[in-house]
C-alpha positions as CSV (number, residue, x, y, z in Angstrom):
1,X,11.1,-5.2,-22.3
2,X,7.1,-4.2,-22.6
3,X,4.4,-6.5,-21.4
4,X,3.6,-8.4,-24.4
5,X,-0.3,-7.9,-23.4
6,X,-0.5,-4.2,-23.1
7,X,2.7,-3.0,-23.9
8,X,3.7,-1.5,-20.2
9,X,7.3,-1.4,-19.6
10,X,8.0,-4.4,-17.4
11,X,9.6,-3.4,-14.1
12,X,8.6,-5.9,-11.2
13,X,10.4,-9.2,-11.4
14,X,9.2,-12.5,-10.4
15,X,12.5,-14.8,-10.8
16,X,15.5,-15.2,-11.9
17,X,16.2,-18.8,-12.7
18,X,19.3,-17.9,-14.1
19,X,20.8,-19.3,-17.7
20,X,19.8,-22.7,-19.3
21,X,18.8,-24.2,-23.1
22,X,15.2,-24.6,-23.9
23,X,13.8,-27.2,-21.8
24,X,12.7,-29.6,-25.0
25,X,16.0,-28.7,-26.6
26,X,17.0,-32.7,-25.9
27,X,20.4,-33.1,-27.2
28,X,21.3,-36.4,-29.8
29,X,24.6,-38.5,-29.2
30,X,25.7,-36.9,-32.2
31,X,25.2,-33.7,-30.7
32,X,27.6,-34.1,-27.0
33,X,30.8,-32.4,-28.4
34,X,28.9,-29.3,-29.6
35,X,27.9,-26.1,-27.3
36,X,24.2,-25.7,-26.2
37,X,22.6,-22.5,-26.6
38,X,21.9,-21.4,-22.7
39,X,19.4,-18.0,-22.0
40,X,18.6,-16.1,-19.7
41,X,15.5,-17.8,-18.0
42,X,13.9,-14.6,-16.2
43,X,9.9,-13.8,-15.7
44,X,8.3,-10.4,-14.8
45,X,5.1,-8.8,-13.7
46,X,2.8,-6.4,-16.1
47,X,1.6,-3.9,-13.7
48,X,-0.8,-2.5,-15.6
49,X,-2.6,-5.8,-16.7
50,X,-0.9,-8.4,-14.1
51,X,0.2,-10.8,-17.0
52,X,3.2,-12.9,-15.7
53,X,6.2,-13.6,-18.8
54,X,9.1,-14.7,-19.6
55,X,11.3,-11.8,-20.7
56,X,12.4,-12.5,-24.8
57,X,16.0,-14.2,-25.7
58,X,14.5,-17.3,-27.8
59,X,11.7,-17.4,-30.5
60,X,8.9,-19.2,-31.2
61,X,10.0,-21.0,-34.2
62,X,13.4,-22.2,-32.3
63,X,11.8,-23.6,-29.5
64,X,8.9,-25.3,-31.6
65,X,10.8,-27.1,-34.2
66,X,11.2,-30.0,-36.1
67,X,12.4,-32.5,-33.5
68,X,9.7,-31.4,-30.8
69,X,9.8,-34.0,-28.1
70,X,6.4,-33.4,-26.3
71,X,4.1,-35.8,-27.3
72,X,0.8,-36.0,-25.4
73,X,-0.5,-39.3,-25.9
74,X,2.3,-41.2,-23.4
75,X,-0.1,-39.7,-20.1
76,X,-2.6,-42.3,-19.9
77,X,-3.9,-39.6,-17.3
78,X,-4.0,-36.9,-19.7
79,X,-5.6,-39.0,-22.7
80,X,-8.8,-40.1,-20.5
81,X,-8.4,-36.2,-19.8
82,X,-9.0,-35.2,-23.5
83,X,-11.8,-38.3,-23.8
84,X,-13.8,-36.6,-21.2
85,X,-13.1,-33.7,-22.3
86,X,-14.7,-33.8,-25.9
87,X,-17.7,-36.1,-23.9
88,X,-18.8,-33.1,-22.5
89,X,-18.4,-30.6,-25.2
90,X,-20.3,-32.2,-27.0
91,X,-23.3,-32.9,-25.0
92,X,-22.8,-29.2,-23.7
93,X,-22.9,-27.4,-26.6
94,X,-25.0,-30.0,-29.2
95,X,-22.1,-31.0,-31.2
96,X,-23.1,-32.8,-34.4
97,X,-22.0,-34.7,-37.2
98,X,-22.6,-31.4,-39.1
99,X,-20.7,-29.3,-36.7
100,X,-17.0,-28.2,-37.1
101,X,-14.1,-28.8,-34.5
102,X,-10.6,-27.4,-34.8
103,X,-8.0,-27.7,-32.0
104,X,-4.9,-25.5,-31.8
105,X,-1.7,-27.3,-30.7
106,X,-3.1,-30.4,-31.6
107,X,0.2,-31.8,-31.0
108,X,0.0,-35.9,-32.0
109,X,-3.7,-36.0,-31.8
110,X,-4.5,-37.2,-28.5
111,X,-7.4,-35.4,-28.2
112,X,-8.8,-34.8,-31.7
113,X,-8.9,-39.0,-32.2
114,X,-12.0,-38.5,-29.8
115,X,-13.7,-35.9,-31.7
116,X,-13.0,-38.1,-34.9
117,X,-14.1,-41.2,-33.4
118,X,-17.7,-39.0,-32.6
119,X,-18.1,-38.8,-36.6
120,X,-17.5,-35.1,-36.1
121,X,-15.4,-33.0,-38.6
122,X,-11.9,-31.9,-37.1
123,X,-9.0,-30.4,-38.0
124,X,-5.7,-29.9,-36.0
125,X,-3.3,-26.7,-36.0
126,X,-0.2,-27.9,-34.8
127,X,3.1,-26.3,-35.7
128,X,5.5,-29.3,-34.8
129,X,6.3,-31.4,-37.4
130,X,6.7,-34.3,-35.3
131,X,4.1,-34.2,-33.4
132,X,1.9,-33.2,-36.7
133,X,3.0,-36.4,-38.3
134,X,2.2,-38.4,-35.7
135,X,-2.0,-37.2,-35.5
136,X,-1.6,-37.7,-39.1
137,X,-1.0,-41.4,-38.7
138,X,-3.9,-41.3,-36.7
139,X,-5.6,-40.3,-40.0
140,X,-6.4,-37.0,-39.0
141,X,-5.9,-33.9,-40.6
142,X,-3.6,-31.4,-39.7
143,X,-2.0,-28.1,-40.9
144,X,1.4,-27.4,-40.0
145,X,1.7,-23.7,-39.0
146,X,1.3,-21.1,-36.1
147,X,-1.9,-19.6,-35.5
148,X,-2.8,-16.1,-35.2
149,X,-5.4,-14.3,-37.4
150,X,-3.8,-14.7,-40.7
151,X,-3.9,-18.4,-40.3
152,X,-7.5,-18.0,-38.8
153,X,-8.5,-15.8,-42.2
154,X,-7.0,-18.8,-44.3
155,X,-9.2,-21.5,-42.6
156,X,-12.3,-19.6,-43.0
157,X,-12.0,-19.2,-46.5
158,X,-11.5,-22.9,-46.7
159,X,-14.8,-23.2,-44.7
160,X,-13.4,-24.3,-41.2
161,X,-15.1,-21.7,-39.2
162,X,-16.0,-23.8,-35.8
163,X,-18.6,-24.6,-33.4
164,X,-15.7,-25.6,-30.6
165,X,-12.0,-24.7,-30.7
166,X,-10.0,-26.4,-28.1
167,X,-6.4,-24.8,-27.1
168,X,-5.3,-27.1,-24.3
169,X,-1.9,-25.8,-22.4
170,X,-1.0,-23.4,-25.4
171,X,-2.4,-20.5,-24.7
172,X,1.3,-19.6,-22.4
173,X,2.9,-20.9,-25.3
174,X,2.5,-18.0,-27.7
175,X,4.9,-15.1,-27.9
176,X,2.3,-12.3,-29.9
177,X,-0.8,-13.3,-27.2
178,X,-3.0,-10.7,-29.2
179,X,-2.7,-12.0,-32.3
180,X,-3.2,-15.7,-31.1
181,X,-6.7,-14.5,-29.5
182,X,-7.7,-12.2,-32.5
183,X,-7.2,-15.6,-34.5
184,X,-10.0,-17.2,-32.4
185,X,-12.4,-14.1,-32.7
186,X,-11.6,-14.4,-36.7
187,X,-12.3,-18.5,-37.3
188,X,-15.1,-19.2,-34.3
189,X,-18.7,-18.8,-36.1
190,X,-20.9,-16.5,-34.2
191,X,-22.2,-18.9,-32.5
192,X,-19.5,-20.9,-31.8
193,X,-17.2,-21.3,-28.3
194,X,-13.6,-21.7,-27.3
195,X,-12.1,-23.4,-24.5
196,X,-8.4,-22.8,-23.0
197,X,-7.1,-24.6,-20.3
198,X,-4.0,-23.6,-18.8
199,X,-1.8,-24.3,-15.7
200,X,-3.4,-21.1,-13.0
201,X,-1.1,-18.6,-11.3
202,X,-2.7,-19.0,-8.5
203,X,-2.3,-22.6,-8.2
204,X,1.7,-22.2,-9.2
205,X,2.0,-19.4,-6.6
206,X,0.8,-21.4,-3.8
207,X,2.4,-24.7,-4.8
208,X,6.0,-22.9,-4.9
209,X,5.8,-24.4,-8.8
210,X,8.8,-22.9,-10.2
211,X,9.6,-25.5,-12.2
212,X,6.8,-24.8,-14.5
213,X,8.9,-21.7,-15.5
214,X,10.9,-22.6,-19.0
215,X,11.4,-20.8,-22.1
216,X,8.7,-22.5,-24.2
217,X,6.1,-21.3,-21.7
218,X,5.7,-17.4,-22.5
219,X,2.9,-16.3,-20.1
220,X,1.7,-17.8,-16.8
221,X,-1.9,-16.9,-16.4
222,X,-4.6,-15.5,-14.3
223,X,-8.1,-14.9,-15.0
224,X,-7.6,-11.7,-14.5
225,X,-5.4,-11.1,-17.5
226,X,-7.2,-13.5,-19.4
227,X,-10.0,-11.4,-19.6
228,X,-8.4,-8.4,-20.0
229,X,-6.6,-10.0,-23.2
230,X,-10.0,-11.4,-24.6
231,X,-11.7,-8.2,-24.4
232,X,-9.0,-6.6,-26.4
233,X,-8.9,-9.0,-28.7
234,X,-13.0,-9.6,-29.5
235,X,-13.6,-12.3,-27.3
236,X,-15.6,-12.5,-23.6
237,X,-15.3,-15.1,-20.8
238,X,-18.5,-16.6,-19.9
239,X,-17.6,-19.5,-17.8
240,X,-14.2,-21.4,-15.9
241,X,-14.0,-24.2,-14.2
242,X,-10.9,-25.5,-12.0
243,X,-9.1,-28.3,-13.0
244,X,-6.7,-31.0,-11.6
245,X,-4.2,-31.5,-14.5
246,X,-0.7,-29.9,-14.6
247,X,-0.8,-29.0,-10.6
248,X,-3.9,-27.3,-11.0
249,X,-5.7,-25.4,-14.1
250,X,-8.7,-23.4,-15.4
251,X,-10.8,-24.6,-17.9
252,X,-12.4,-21.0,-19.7
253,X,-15.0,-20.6,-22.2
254,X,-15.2,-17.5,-24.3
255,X,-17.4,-16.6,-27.2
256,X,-17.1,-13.7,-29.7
257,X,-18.6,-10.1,-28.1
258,X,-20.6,-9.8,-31.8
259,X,-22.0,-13.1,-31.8
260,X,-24.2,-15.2,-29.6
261,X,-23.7,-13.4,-25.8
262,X,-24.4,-16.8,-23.8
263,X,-24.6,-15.4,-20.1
264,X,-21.9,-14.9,-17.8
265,X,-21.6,-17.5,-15.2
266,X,-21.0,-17.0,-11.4
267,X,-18.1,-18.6,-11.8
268,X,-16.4,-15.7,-13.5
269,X,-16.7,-13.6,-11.0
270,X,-15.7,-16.4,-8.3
271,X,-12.4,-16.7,-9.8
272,X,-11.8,-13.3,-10.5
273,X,-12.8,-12.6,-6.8
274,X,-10.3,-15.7,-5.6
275,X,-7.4,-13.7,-7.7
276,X,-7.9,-10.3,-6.4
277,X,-8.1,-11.5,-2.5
278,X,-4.7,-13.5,-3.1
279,X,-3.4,-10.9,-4.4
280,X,-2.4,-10.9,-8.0
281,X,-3.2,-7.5,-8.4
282,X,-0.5,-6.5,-5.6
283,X,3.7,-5.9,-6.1
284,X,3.9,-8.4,-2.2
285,X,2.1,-11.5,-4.0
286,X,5.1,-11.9,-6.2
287,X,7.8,-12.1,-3.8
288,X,7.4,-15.5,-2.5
289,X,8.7,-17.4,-5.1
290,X,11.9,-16.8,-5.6
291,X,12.9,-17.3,-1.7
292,X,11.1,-20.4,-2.4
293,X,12.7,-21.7,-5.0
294,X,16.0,-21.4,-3.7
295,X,14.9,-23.3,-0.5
296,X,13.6,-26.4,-2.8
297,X,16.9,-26.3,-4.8
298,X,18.6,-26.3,-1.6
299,X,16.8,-29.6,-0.3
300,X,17.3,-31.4,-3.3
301,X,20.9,-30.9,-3.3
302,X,21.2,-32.4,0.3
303,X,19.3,-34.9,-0.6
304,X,20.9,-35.8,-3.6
305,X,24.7,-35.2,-1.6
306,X,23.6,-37.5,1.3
307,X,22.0,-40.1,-0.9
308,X,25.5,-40.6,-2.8
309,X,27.6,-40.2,0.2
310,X,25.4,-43.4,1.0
311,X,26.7,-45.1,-1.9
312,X,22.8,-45.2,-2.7
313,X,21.5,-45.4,-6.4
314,X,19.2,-42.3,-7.6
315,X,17.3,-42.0,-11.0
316,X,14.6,-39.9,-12.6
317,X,11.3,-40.7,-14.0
318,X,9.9,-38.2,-16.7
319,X,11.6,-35.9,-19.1
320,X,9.7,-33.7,-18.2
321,X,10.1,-29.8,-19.6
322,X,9.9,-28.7,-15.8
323,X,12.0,-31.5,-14.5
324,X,14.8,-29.7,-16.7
325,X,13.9,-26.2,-15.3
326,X,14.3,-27.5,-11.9
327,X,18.0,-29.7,-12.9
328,X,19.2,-26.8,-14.1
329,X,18.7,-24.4,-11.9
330,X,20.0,-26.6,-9.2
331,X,23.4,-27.6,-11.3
332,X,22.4,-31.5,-11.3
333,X,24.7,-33.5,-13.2
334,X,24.8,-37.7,-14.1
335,X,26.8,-38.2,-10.9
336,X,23.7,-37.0,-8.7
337,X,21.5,-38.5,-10.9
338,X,22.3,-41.3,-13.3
339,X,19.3,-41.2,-15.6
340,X,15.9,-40.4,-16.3
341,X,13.8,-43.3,-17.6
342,X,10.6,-42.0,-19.9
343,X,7.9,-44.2,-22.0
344,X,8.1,-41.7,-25.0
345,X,10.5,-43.0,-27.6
346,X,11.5,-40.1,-29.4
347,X,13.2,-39.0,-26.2
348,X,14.9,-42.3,-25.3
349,X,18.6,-42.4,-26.2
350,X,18.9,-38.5,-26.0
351,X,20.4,-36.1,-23.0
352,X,18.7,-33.7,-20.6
353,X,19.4,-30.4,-22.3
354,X,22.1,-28.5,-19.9
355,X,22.8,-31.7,-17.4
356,X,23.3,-34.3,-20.1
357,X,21.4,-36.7,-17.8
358,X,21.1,-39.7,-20.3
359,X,17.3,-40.5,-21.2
360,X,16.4,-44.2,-21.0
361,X,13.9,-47.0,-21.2
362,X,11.5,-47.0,-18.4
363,X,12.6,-51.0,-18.4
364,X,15.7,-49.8,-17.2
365,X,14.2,-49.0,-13.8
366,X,13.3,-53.2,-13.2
367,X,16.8,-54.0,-14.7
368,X,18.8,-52.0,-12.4
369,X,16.5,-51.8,-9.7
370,X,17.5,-48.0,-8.0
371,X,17.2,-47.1,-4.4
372,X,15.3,-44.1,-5.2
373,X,13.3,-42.4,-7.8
374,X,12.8,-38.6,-8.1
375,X,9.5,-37.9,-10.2
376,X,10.6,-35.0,-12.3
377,X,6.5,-34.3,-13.8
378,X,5.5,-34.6,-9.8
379,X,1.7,-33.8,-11.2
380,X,1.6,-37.5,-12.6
381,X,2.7,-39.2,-9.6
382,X,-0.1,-41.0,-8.7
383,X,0.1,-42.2,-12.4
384,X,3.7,-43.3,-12.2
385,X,3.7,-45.0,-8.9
386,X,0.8,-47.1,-9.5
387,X,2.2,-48.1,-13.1
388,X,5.9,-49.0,-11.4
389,X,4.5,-50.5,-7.8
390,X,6.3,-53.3,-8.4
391,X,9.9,-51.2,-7.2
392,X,8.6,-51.6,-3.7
393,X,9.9,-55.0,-4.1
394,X,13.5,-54.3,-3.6
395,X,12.6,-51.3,-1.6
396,X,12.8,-48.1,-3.7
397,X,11.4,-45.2,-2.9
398,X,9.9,-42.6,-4.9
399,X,11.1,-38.5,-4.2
400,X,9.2,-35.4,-5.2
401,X,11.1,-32.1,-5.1
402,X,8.2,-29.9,-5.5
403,X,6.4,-28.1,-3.7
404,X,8.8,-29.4,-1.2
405,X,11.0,-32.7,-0.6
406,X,8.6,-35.8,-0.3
407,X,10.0,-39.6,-0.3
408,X,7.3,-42.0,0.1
């Protein structure tokens, strides 16, 4: 395979998580007697422009389909996320009632309700017809397709050339990465900015975050291929900012190179400075995480052994894309872990794709009152444990897996 960035025949591996379905491929009742489609789950290293991906045995349009079971909006966290968010794009870059906002992967429109809600004039890309209905309940308005330029051309002519394109946690989403950025260079006005935020490398790198590998996630980035893919594709980074959400992400701002040139922050070359003395740019900074992996998967499974050999009771909270990565690789079935409770509805009464752990209410967790609860999306734990402190009435505990065994 060739890097999908630069088009440098891929020869340093990263992992090998071995063979499972997509991670939102959740499975209906209907569907238990029929075979799941398992892949090869591998990512390499572009040594020529240091992009991290996922080698290609799925496609976009498989993975991102009709019955699409991410919905944002269930992450209290991640909604005041988006609120602040659009609070300070718009006093940043003078956002008006006469300025333009379009978001790609607007997914059910838990952050476009707050540009709306501004009086501002939005509009949603967002592929997923699930999710897509959902924002349009919301009374927003959304096109249902994948963006790249020719999308980008079509929304111009219809006059939606922005002042602020947000693309939160897509931008590793998108199999042709060129096309996806030339799309932004085509529908951003001159003098108009976009925003990505995505989980960082080195943030996954150093947290041993493995499980934030899956199918659906086609590139794991650094700022240092960022900018290397926005410069090929009409587009400069003038500013980043570290964020909190997913275990640790960038927030970066680029505008057009033929437009307004805002200056370059420090930041920029901060980052880009943090990467290089980490090491992204070496072969050695790779091979840490695949010894690593195999240690957490190790842990889990004595944990999991000893807790049943107990006779105690262990669930799961989150059905989460990574909390499947991180099953699967580790071969964790309903007898390690009876189910996973999780507040979105259009995953409850559906099956882990590959373990077939049942997905359930998240009352189920009071009604049956487990010893233990593993947090499968470990970056909302604070959320979660605050929202279910009442288990520490009968005594459960709460387990992370990642970036190493916690119970607390």
């Amino acid at each position: 395979m060739n890097c999908r960035g630069c088009a440098t025949p891929l020869t340093l591996p990263l992992i090998d998580l071995g063979t499972s379905p997509p991670s939102n491929a959740y499975v209906r009742a209907d569907q238990l007697e029929q075979a799941e489609q398992w892949v090869p789950l591998k990512v390499a290293v572009c040594q020529q422009c240091w992009l991290v991906q996922t080698e290609d045995y799925t496609s976009a349009d498989s993975l991102f389909d009709a019955e699409y079971a991410y919905f944002s909006s269930f992450s209290s966290t991640w909604l005041a996320h988006a609120d602040r968010y659009v609070a300070e794009m718009v006093e940043r870059f003078d956002l008006t009632a006469d300025s333009r906002v379009v978001e790609i992967a607007a997914n059910d429109g838990y952050l476009l309700q707050y540009v709306a809600g501004r009086g501002i004039p939005c509009l949603g890309v967002e592929p997923t017809r699930s999710t897509a209905q959902a924002a349009r309940e919301k009374g927003l308005e959304i096109r249902e397709l994948f963006f790249g330029r020719h999308t980008a051309s079509q929304l111009v002519s219809e006059g939606w050339s922005a002042d602020l394109m947000a693309a939160n946690n897509v931008l590793a989403h998108v199999p042709d990465i060129n096309d996806f950025l030339g799309g932004f260079a085509t529908l951003l006005k001159p003098t108009g900015v976009a925003t990505f935020e995505f989980p960082q490398l080195l943030t996954l790198m150093a947290g041993q975050q493995f499980d934030t590998l899956y199918h659906e996630h086609y590139s794991y980035l650094s700022l240092t291929a960022v900018q290397t893919l926005c410069e090929r594709n009409g587009l400069e980074v003038f500013d980043v900012s570290q964020l909190s959400t997913h275990g640790g992400s960038l927030r970066v701002f680029v505008q057009r190179v033929d437009g307004l040139r805002r200056e370059v922050q420090p930041a920029v070359a901060q980052q880009l400075q943090a990467e290089l003395a980490a090491g992204v740019k070496t072969p050695e900074y790779y091979a840490t995480l695949a010894p690593a992996a195999e240690g957490i998967k190790h842990d889990l499974l004595r944990f999991l052994l000893q807790a049943k050999a107990d006779g105690k009771r262990v669930v799961g909270y989150g059905a989460a894309a990574k909390g499947n990565t991180l099953l699967n690789y580790a071969g964790v079935k309903p007898d390690l872990l009876a189910w996973v409770a999780d507040a979105n509805p259009h995953k409850q009464g559906k099956f882990l794709p590959g373990s077939r752990i049942p997905v359930v209410s998240p009352e189920c967790i009071a009604l049956e009152r487990p010893d233990y609860i593993l947090v499968l999306p470990w970056n909302l734990l604070p959320e979660i444990t605050q929202q279910f402190a009442s288990v520490k009435a009968w005594g459960a505990q709460f387990v992370v897996a990642v970036p190493e065994l916690s119970i607390q």
